[in-house]
NUMIGU-504812 format. One record per residue (C-alpha): x, y, z; residue number from 1. Coordinates in steps of 0.001 Angstrom, whole numbers, plus 524288, in hexadecimal, padded with zeros to 5 digits. Layout:
<kolkol><xx>X</xx><yy>Y</yy><zz>Z</zz><resi>NUM</resi></kolkol>
...
END
This chain:
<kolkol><xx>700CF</xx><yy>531B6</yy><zz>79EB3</zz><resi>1</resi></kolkol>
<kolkol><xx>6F3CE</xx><yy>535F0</yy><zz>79872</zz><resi>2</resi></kolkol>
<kolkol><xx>6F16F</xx><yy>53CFF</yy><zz>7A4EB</zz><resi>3</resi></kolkol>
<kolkol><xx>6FD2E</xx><yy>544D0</yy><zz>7A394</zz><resi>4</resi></kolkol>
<kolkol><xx>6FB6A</xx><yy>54757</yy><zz>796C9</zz><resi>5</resi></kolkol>
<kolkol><xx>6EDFC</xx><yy>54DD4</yy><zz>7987A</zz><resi>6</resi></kolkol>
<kolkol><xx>6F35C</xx><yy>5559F</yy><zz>7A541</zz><resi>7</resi></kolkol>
<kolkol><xx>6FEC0</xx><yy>55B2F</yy><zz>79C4C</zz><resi>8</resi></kolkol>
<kolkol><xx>6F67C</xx><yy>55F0B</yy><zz>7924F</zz><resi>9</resi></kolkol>
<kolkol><xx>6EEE2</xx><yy>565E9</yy><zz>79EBF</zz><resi>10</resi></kolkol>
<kolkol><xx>6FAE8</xx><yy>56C51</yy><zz>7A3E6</zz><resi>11</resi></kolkol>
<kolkol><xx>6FDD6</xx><yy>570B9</yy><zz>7951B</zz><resi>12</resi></kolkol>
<kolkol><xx>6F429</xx><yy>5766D</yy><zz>792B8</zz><resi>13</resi></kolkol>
<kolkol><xx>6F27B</xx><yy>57D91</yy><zz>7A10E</zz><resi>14</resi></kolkol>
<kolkol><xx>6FF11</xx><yy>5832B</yy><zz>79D5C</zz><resi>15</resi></kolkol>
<kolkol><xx>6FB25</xx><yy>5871F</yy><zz>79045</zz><resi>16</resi></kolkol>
<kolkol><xx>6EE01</xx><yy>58E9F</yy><zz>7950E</zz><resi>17</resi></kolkol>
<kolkol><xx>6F771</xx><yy>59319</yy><zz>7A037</zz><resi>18</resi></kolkol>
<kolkol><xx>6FFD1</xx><yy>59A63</yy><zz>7976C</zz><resi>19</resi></kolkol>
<kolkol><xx>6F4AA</xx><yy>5A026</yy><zz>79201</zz><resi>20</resi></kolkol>
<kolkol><xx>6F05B</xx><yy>5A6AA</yy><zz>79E9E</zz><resi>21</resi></kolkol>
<kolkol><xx>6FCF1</xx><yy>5ABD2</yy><zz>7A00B</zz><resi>22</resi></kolkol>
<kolkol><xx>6FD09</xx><yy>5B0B5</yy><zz>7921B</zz><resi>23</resi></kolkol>
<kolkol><xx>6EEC4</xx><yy>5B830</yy><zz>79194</zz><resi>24</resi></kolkol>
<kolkol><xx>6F2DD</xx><yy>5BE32</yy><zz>79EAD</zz><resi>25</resi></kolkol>
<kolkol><xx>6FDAF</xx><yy>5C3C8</yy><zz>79D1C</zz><resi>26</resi></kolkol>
<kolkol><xx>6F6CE</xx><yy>5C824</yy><zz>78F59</zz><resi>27</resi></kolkol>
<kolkol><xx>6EBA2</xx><yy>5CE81</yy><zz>796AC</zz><resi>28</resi></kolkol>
<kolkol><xx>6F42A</xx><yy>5D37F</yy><zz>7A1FC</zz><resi>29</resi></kolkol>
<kolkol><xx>70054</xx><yy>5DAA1</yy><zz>79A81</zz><resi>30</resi></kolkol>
<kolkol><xx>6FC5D</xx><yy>5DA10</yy><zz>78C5D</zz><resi>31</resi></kolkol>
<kolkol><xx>6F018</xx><yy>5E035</yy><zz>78C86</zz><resi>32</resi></kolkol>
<kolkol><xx>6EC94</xx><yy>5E655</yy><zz>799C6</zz><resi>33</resi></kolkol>
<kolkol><xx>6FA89</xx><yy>5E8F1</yy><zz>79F17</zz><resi>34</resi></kolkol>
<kolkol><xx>6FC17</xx><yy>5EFC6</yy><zz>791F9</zz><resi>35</resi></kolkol>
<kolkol><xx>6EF22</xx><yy>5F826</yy><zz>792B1</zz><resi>36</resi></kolkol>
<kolkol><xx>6EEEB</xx><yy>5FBAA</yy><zz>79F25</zz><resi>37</resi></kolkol>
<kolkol><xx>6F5FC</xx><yy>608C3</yy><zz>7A2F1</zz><resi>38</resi></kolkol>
<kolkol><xx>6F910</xx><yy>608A5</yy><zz>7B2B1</zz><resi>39</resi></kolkol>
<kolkol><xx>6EE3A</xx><yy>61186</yy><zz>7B8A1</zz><resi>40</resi></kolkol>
<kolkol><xx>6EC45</xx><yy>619B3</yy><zz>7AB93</zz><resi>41</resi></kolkol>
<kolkol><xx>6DDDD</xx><yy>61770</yy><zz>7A8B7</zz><resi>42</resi></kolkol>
<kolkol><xx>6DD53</xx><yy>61F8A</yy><zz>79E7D</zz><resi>43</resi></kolkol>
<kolkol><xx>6E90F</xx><yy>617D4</yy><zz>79775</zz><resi>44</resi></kolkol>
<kolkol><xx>6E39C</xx><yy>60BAE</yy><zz>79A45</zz><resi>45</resi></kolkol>
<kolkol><xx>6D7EA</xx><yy>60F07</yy><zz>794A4</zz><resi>46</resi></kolkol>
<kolkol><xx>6DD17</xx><yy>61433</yy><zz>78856</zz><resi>47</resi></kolkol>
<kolkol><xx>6E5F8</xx><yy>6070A</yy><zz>78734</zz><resi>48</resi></kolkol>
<kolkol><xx>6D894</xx><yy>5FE74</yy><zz>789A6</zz><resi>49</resi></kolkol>
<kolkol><xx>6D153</xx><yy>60570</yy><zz>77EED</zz><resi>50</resi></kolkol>
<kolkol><xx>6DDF6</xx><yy>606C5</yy><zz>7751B</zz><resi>51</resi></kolkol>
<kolkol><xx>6DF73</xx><yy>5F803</yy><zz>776F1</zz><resi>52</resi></kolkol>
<kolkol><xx>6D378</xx><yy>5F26D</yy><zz>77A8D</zz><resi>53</resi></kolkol>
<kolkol><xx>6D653</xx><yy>5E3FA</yy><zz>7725F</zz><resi>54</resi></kolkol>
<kolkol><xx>6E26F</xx><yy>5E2F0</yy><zz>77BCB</zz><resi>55</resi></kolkol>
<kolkol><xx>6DCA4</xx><yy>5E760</yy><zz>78802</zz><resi>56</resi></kolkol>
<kolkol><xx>6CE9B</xx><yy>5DC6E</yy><zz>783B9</zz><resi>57</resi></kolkol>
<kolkol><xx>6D99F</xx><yy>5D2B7</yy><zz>7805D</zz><resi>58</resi></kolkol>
<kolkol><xx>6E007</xx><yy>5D295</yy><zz>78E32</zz><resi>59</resi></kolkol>
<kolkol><xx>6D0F3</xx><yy>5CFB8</yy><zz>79367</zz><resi>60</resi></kolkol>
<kolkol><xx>6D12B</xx><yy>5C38B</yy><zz>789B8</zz><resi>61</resi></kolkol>
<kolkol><xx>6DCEC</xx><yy>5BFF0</yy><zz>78D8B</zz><resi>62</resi></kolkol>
<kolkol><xx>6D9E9</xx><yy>5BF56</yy><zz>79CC5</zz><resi>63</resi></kolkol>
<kolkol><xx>6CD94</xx><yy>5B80B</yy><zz>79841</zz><resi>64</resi></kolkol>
<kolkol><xx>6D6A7</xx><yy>5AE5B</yy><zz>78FD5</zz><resi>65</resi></kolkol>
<kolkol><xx>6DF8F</xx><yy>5AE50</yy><zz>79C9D</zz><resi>66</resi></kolkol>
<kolkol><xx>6D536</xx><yy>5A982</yy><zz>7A5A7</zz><resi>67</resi></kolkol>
<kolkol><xx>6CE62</xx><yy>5A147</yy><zz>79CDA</zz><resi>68</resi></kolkol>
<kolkol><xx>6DB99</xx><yy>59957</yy><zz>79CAC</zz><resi>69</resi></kolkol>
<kolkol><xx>6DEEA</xx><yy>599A1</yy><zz>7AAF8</zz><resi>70</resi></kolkol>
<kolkol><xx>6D08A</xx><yy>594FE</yy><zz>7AD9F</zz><resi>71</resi></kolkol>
<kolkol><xx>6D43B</xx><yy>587E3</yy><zz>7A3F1</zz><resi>72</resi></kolkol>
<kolkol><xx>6E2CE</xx><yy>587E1</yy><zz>7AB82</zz><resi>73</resi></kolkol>
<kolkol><xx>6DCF9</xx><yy>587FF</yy><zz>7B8CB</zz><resi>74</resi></kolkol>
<kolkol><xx>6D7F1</xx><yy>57AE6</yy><zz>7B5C1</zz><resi>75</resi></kolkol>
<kolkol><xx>6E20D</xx><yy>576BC</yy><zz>7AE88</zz><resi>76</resi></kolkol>
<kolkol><xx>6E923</xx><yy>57830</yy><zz>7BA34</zz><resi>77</resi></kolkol>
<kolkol><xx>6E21D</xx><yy>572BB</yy><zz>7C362</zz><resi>78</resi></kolkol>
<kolkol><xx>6E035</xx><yy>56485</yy><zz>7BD16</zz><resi>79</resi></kolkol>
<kolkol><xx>6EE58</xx><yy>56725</yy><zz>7BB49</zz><resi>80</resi></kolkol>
<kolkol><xx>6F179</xx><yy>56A25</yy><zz>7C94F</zz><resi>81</resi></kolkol>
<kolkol><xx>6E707</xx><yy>56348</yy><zz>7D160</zz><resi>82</resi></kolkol>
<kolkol><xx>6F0E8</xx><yy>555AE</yy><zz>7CCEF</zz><resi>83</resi></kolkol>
<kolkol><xx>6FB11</xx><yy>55CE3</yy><zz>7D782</zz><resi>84</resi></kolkol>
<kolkol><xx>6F1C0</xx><yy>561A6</yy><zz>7E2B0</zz><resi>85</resi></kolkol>
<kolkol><xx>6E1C4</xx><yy>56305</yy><zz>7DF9A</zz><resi>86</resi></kolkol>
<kolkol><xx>6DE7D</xx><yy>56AF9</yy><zz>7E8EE</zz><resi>87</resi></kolkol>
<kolkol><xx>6E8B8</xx><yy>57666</yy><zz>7E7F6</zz><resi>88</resi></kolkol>
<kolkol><xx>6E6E8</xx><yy>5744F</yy><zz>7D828</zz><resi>89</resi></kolkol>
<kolkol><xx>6D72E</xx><yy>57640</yy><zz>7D9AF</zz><resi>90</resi></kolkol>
<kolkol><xx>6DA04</xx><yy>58247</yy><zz>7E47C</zz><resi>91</resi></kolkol>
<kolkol><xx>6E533</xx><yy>58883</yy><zz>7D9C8</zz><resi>92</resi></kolkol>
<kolkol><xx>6DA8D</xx><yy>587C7</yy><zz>7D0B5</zz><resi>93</resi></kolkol>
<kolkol><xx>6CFF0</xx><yy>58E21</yy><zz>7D766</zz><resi>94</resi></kolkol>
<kolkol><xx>6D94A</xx><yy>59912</yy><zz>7D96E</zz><resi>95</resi></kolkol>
<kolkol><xx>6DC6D</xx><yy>599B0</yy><zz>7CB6A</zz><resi>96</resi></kolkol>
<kolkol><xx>6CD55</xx><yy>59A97</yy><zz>7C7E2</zz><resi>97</resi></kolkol>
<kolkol><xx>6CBD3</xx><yy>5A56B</yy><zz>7D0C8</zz><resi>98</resi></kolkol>
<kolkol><xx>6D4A4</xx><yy>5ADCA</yy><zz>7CC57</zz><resi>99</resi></kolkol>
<kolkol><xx>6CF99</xx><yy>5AAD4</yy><zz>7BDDD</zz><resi>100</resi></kolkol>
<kolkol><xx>6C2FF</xx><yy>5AECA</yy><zz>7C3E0</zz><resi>101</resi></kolkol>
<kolkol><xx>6C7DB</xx><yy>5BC39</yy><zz>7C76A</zz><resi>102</resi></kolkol>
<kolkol><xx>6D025</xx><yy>5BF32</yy><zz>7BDCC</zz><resi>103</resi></kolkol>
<kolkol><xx>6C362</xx><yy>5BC70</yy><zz>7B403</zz><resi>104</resi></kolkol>
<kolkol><xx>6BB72</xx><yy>5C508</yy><zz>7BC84</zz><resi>105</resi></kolkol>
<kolkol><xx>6C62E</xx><yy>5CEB6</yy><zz>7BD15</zz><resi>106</resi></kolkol>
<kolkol><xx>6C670</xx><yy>5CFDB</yy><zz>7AEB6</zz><resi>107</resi></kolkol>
<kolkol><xx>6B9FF</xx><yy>5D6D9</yy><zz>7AD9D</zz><resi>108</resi></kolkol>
<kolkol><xx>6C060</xx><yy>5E193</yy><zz>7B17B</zz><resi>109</resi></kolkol>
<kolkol><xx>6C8DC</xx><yy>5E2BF</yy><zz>7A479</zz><resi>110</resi></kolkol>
<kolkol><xx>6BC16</xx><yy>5E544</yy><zz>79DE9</zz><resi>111</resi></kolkol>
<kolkol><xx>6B943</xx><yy>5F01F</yy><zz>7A3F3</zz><resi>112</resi></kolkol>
<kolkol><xx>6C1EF</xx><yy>5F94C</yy><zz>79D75</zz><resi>113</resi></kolkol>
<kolkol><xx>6BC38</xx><yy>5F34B</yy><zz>790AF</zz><resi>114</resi></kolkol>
<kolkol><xx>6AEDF</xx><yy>5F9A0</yy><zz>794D0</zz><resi>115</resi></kolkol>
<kolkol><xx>6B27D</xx><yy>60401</yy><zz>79B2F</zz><resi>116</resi></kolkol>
<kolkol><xx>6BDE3</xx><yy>60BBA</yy><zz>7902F</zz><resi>117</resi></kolkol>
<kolkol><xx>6B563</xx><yy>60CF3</yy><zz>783B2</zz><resi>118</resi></kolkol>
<kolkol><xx>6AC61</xx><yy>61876</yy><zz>78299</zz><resi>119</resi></kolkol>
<kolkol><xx>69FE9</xx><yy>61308</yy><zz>7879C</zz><resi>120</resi></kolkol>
<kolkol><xx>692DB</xx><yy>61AAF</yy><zz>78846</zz><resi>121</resi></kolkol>
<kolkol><xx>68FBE</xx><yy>61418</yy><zz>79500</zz><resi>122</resi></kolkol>
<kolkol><xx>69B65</xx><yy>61699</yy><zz>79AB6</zz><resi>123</resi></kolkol>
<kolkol><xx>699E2</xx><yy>626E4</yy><zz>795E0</zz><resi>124</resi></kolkol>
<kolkol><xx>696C8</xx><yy>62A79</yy><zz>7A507</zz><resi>125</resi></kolkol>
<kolkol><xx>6A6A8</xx><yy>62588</yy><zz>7A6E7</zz><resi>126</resi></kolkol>
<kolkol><xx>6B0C0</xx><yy>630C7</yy><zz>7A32F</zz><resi>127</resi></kolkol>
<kolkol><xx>6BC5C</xx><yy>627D1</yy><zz>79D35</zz><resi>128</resi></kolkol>
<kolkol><xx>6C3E2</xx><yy>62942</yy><zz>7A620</zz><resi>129</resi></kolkol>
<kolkol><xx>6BC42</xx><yy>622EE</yy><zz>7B0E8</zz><resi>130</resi></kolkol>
<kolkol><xx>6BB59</xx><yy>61831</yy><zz>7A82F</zz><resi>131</resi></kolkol>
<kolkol><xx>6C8B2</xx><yy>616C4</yy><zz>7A44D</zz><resi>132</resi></kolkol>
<kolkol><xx>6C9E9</xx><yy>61753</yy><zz>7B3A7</zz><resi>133</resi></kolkol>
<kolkol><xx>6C1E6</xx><yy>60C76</yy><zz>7B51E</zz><resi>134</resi></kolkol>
<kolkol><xx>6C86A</xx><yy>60589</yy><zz>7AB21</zz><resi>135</resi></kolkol>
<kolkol><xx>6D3D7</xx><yy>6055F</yy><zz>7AFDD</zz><resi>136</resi></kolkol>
<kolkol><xx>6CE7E</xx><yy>602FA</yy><zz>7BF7A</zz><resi>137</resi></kolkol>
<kolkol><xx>6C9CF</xx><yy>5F4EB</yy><zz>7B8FE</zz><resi>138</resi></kolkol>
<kolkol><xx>6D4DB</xx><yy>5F30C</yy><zz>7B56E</zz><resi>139</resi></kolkol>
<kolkol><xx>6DA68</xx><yy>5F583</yy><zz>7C10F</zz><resi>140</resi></kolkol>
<kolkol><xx>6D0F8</xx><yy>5EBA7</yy><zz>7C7C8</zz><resi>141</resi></kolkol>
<kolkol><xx>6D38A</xx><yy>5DFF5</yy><zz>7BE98</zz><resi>142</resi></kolkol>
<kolkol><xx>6E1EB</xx><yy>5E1C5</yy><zz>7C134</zz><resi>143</resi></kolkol>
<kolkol><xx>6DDBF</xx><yy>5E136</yy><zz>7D023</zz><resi>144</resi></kolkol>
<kolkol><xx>6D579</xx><yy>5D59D</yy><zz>7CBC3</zz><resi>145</resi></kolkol>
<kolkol><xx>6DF42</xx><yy>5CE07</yy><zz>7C405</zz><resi>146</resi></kolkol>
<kolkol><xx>6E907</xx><yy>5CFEB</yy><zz>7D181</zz><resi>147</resi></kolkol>
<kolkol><xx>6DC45</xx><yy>5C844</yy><zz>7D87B</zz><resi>148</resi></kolkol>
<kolkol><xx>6DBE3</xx><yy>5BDB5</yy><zz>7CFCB</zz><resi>149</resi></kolkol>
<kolkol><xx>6EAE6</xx><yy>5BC02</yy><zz>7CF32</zz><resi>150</resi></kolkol>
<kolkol><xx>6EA8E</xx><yy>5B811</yy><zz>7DE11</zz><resi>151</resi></kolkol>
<kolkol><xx>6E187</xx><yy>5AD0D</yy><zz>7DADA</zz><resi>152</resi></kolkol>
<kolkol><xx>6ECFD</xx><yy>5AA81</yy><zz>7D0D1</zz><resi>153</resi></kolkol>
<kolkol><xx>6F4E3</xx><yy>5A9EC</yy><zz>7D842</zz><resi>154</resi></kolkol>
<kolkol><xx>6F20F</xx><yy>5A0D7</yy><zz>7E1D5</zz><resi>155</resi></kolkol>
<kolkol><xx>6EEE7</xx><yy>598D9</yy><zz>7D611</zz><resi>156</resi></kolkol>
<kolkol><xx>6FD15</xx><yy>598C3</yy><zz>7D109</zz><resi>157</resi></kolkol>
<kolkol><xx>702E3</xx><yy>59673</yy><zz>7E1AA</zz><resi>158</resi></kolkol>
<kolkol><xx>6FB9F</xx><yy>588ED</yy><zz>7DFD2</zz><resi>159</resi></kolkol>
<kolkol><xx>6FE07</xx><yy>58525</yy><zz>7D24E</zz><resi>160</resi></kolkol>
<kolkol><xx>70B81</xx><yy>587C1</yy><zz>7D59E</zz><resi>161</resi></kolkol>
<kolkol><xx>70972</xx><yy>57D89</yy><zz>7E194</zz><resi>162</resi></kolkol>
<kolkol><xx>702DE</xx><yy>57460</yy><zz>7D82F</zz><resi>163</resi></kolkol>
<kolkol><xx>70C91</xx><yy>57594</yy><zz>7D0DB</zz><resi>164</resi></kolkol>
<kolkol><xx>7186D</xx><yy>57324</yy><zz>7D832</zz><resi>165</resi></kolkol>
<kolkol><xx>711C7</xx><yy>5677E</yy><zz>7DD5F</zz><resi>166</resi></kolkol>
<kolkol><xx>70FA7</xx><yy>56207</yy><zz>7CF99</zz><resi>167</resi></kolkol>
<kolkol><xx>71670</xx><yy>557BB</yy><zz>7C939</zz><resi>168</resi></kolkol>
<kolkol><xx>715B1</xx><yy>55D8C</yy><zz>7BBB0</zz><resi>169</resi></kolkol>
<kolkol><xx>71A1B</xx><yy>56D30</yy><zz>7BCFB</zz><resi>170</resi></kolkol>
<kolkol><xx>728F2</xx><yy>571E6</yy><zz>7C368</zz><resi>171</resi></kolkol>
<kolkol><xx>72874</xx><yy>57600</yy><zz>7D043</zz><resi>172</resi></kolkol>
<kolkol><xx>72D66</xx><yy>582D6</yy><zz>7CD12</zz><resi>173</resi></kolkol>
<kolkol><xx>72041</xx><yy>5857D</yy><zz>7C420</zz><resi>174</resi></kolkol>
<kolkol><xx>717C0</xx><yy>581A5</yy><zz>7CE68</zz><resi>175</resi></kolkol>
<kolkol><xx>721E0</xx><yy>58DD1</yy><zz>7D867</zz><resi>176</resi></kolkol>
<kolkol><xx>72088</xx><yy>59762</yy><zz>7CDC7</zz><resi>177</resi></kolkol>
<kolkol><xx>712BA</xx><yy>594EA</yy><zz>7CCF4</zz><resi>178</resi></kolkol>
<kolkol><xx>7113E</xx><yy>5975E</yy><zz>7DBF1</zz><resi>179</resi></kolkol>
<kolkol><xx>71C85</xx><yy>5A2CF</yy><zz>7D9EE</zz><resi>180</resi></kolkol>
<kolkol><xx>7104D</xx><yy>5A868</yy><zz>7CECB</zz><resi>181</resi></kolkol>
<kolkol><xx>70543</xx><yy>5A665</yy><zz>7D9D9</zz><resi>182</resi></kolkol>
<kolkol><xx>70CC0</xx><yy>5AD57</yy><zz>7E2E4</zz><resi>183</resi></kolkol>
<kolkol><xx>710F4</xx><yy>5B9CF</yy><zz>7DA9A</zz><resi>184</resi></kolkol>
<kolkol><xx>7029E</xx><yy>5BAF6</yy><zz>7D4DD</zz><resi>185</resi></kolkol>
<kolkol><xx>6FBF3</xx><yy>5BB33</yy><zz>7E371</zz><resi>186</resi></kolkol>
<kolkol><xx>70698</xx><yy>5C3E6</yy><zz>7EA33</zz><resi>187</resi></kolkol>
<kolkol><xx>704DA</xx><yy>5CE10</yy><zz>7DD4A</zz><resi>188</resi></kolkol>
<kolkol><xx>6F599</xx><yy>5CE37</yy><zz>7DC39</zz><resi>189</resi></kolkol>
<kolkol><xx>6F59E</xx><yy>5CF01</yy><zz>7EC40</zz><resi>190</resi></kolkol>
<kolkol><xx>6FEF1</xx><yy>5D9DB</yy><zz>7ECF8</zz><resi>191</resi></kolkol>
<kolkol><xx>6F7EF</xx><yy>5DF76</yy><zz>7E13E</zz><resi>192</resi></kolkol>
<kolkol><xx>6EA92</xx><yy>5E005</yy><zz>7E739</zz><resi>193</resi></kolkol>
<kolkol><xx>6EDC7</xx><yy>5E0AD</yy><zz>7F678</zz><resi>194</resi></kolkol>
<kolkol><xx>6F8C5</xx><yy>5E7F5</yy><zz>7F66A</zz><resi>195</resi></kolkol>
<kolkol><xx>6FD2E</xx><yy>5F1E3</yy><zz>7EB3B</zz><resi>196</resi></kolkol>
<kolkol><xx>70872</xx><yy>5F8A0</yy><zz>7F0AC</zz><resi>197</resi></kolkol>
<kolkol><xx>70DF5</xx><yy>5EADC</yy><zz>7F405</zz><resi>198</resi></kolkol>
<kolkol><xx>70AE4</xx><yy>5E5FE</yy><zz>7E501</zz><resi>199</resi></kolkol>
<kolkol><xx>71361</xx><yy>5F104</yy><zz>7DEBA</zz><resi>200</resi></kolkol>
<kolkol><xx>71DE2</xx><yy>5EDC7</yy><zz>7E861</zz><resi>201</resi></kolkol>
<kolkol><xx>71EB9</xx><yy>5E191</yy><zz>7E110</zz><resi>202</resi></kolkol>
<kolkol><xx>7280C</xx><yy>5DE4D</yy><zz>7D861</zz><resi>203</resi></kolkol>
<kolkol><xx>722F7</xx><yy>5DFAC</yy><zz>7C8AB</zz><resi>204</resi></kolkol>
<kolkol><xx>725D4</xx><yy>5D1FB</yy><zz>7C55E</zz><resi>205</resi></kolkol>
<kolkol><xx>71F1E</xx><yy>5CA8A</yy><zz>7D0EE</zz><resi>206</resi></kolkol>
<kolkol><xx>71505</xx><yy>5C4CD</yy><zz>7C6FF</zz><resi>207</resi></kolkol>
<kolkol><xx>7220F</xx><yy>5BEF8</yy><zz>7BED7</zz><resi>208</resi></kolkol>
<kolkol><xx>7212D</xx><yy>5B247</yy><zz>7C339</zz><resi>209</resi></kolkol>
<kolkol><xx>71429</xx><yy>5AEEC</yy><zz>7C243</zz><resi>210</resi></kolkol>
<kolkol><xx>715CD</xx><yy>5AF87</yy><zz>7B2B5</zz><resi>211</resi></kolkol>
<kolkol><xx>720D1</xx><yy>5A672</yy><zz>7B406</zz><resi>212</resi></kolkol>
<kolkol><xx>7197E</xx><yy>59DE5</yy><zz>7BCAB</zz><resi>213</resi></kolkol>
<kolkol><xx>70E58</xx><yy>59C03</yy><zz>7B42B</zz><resi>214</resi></kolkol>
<kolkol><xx>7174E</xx><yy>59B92</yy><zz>7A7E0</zz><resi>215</resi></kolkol>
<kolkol><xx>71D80</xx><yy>59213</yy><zz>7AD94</zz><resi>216</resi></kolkol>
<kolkol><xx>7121A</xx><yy>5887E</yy><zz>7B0C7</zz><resi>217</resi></kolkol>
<kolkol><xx>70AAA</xx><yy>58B10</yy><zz>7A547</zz><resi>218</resi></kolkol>
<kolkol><xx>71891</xx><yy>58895</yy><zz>79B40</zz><resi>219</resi></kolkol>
<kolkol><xx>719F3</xx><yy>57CF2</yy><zz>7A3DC</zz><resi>220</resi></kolkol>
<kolkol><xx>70EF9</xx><yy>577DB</yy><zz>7A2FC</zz><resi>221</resi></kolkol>
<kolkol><xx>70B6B</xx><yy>57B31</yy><zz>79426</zz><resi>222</resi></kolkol>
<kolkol><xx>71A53</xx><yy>572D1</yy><zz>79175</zz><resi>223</resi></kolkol>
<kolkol><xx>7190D</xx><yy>5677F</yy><zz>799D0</zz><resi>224</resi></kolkol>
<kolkol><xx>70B8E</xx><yy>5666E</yy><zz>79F4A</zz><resi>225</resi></kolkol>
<kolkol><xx>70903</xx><yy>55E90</yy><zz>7ACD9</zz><resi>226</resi></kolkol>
<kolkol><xx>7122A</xx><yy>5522B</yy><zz>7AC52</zz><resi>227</resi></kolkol>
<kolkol><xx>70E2E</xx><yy>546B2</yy><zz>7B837</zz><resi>228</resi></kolkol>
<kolkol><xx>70364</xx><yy>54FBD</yy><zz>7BBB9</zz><resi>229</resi></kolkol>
<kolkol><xx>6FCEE</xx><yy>543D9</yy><zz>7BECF</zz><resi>230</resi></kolkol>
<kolkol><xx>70479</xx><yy>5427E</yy><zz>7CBDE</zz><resi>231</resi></kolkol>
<kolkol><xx>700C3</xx><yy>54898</yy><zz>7D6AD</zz><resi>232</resi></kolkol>
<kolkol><xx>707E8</xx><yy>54EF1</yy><zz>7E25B</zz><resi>233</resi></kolkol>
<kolkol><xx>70729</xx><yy>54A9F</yy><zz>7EF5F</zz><resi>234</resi></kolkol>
<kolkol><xx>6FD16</xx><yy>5500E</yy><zz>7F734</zz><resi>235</resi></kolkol>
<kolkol><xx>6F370</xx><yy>55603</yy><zz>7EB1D</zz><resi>236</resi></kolkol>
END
């Protein structure tokens, strides 16, 4: 019973940190970036980096906040998970760490507007636009980047979502909605980066279910933590 206990509290709090990945990146994603940066108008961008440079830093915290927790989830979940199958739970999490990887790599890239906007005497041999135009190319790129570490994410989410509809302790429909997430994120950031004209084909809310996927197992989680997780499946 004590075992259970402590696993809950696990689970709990997996779903609490969980919900705060989801919170800081949708934060960083639509609140401050989606909202400062203007299509392919450098010169807008620019001028809505500079007019609102605490929003446009906050968003970088945030993604910092985001992967700090997902680092501290990712092994949540795998003492979690490993109870159902060890070996797909330690592969899901090496997937999960890579993509962290990248995406904290990636973001870099957000600080290079940061350096390259204000007036600058080192930067005087740069007319502004050429730096509001590279600006807005790194931009760009960590959009490119984030698309890279998403297929890592994916995959990720296909096998929690197998974990988890092998588990004793989550619905089965969590642990399909999780794989539906998996799926959506690696067909998006695939089309995205291999094939363009195929990605805008695509229909707008593609990335839908992910949220809900997530949502799901992190609400679920958070509310009822990992009940019998002490059992494990045949075959693990």
């Amino acid at each position: 019973m004590g075992d259970d206990d402590a696993q809950s509290r696990v689970a709990r709090l997996a779903g609490a940190l969980y919900l705060g990945t989801i919170v800081f990146g949708l934060f960083a994603e639509i609140g401050s970036r989606g909202s400062l940066i203007v299509g392919s108008d450098a010169a807008a961008t620019a001028r809505a980096i500079v007019a609102n440079e605490v929003l446009f830093r906050a968003g970088l915290v945030a993604d910092l906040a985001m992967l700090a927790c997902y680092v501290v989830v990712t092994t949540l979940f795998f003492d979690l998970f490993r109870r159902v199958h060890e070996g797909v739970s330690r592969m899901a999490a090496a997937f999960s760490l890579i993509g962290t990887a990248t995406l904290a790599a990636d973001s870099l890239l957000l600080l290079a507007p940061l350096r390259l906007l204000p007036t600058t005497p080192y930067l005087s041999a740069l007319g502004e636009p050429q730096r509001e135009a590279a600006a807005l190319l790194a931009l760009k790129v960590h959009g490119d980047g984030y698309d890279l570490s998403l297929v890592f994410f994916g995959i990720y989410c296909l096998m929690l979502g197998w974990l988890a509809w092998r588990s004793n302790f989550l619905p089965k429909v969590i642990g399909a909605l999780m794989a539906l997430s998996g799926a959506c994120y690696i067909l998006n950031s695939v089309a995205d980066l291999a094939a363009p004209a195929f990605a805008h084909m695509l229909s707008p809310h593609l990335m839908d279910p992910t949220l809900i996927g997530e949502a799901a197992l992190a609400l679920w989680l958070l509310a009822f933590g990992a009940r019998g997780s002490k059992r494990k499946t045949p075959f693990a």
